[in-house]
C-alpha positions as CSV (number, residue, x, y, z in Angstrom):
1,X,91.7,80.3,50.8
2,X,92.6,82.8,53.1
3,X,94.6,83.0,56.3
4,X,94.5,81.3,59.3
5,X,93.5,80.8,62.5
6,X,90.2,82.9,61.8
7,X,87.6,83.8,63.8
8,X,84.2,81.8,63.2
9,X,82.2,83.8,66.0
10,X,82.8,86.0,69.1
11,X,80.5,86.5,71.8
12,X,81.0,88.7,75.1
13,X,79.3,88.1,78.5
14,X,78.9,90.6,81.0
15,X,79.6,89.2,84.8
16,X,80.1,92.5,86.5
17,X,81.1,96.4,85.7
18,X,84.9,95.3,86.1
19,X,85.0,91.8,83.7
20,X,83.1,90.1,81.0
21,X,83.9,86.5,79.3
22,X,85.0,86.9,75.8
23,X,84.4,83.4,73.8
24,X,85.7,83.0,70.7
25,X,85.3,80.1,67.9
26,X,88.7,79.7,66.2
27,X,88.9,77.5,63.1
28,X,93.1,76.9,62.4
29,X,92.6,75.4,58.9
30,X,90.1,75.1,56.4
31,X,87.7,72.3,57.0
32,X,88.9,71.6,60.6
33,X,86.1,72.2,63.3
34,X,86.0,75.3,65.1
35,X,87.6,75.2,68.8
36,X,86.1,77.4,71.7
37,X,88.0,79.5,74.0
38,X,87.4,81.8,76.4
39,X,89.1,85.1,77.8
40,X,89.0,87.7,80.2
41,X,88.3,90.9,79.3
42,X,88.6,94.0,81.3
43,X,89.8,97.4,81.4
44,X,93.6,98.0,80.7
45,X,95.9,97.7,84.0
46,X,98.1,100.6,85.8
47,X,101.5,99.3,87.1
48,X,103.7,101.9,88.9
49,X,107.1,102.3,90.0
50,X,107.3,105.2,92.2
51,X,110.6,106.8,93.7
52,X,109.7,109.3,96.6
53,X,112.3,112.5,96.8
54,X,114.1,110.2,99.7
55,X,115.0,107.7,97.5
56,X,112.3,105.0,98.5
57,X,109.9,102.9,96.9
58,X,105.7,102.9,97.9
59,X,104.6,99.1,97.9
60,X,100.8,98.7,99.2
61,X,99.4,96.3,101.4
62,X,95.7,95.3,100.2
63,X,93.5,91.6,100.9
64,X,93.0,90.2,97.2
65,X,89.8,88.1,97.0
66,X,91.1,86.0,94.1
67,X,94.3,84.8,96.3
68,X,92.3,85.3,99.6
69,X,95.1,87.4,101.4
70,X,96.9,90.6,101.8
71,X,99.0,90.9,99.3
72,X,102.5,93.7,99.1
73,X,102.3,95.5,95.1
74,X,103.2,98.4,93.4
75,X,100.5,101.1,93.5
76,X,98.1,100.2,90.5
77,X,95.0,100.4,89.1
78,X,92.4,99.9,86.0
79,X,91.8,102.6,83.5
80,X,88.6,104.7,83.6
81,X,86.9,104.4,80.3
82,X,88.3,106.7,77.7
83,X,91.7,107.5,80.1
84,X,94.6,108.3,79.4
85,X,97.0,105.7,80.6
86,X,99.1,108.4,82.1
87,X,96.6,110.5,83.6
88,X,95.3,107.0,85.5
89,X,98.7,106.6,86.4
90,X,98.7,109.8,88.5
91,X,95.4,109.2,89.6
92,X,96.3,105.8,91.1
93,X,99.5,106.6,92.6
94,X,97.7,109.9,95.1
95,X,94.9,107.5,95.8
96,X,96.7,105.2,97.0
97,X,99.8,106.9,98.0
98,X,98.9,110.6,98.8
99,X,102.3,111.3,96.6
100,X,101.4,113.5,93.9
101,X,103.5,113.1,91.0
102,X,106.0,115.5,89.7
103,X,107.1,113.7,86.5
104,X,106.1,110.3,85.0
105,X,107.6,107.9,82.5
106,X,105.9,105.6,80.3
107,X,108.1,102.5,80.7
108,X,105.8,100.2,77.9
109,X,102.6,98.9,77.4
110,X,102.4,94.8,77.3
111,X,100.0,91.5,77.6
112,X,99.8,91.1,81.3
113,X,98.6,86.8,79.8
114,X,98.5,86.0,76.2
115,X,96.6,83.1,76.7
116,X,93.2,84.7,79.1
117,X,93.5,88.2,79.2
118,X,92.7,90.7,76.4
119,X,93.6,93.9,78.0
120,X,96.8,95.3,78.4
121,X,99.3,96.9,81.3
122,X,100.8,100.2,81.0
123,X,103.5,100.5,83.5
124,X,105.3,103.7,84.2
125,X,107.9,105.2,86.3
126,X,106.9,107.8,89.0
127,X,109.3,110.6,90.7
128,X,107.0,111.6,93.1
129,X,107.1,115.2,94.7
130,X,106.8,115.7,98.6
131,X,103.8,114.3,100.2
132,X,101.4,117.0,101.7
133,X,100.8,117.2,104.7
134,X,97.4,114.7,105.8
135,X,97.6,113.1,102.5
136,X,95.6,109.5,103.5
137,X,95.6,106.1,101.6
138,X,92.6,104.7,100.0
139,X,90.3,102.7,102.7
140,X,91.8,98.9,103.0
141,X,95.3,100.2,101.8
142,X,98.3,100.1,103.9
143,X,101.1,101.9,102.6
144,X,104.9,101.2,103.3
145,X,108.0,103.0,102.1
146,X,110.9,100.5,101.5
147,X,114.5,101.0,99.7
148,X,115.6,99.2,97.0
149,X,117.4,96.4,99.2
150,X,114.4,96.0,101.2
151,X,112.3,95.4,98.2
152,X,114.5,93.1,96.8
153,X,114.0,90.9,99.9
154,X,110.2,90.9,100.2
155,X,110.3,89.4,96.3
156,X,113.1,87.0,98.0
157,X,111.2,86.0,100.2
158,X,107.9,85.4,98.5
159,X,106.2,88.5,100.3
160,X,106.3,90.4,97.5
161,X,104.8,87.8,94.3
162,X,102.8,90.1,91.9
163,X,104.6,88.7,88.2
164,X,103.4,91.9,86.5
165,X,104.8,94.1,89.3
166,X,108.0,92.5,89.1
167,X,108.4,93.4,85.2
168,X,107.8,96.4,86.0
169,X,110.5,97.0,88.3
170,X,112.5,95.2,85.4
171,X,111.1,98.1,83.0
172,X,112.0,100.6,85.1
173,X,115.9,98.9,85.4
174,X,116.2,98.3,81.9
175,X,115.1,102.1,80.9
176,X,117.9,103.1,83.8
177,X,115.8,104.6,86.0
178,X,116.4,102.0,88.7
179,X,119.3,100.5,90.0
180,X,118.5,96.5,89.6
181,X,121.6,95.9,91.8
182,X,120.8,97.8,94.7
183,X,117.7,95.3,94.8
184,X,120.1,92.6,96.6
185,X,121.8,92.3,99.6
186,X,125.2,91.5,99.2
């Protein structure tokens, strides 16, 4: 009979360079009618937990169309085509930094949603070398330095609300490369 859920038919839909719509037709048991979903797909996500030789943490400031504000994150990014997860990880965190980095972790590669997205985020931990001098930002980033403490309080606080940047910082605490306690003010 065979196993189930199975997929009857699968279509993709382009909307722009960065996303298409996947829809799938899933039948869960022989005989029962095919339901329709839908999905997300785009290229996998860069999530990065960066420690600069002083001891602090780069969080970017950039306006997010989809929540229509600014928004504090990690430094992150999508994967070129073809890249390799870590080299994209570099890449991102000097475009958006201007740190170059002197030796990076992979902390693990998860579903950022099960249930709408079909790509996956690789997030990593960063010691960053010095930052040369005139190193710039991307246009329409603002970058801030902040300690551990002071992050802590901008997630606190709400200022600080990206989910998948959190688990990273949880990554990078569970692998022992960051202090989770330091992240509250006692």
């Amino acid at each position: 009979m065979g196993e189930y859920p199975k997929i009857k038919s699968r279509r993709e839909i382009d909307i722009s360079p960065w996303m298409k719509v996947i829809e799938r037709e899933v039948e869960f048991r022989a005989g029962a009618k095919p339901e329709l979903y839908h999905a997300i797909g785009q290229q996998d996500y860069i999530a990065i937990v960066a420690l600069t030789p002083d001891g602090r943490i780069p969080v970017v400031q950039q306006y997010r169309p989809a929540v229509e504000r600014k928004t504090w994150e990690l430094p992150a990014g999508m994967t070129d085509p073809g890249e390799d997860p870590a080299k994209s990880c570099e890449r991102e965190l000097f475009e958006e930094t201007g740190y170059p980095a002197k030796a990076v972790h992979a902390l693990g590669t998860f579903a950022p949603c099960t249930a709408r997205l079909s790509n996956k985020v690789h997030s990593f931990f960063v010691e960053t070398a010095p930052r040369p001098p005139g190193a710039g930002v991307e246009a329409g980033i603002e970058l801030n330095l902040v300690s551990p403490t002071e992050l802590g309080a901008m997630i606190y606080t709400g200022e600080f609300t990206l989910q998948l940047h959190i688990g990273a910082l949880m990554l990078a605490g569970m692998r022992g490369f960051l202090d989770l306690s330091s992240f509250t003010s006692r």
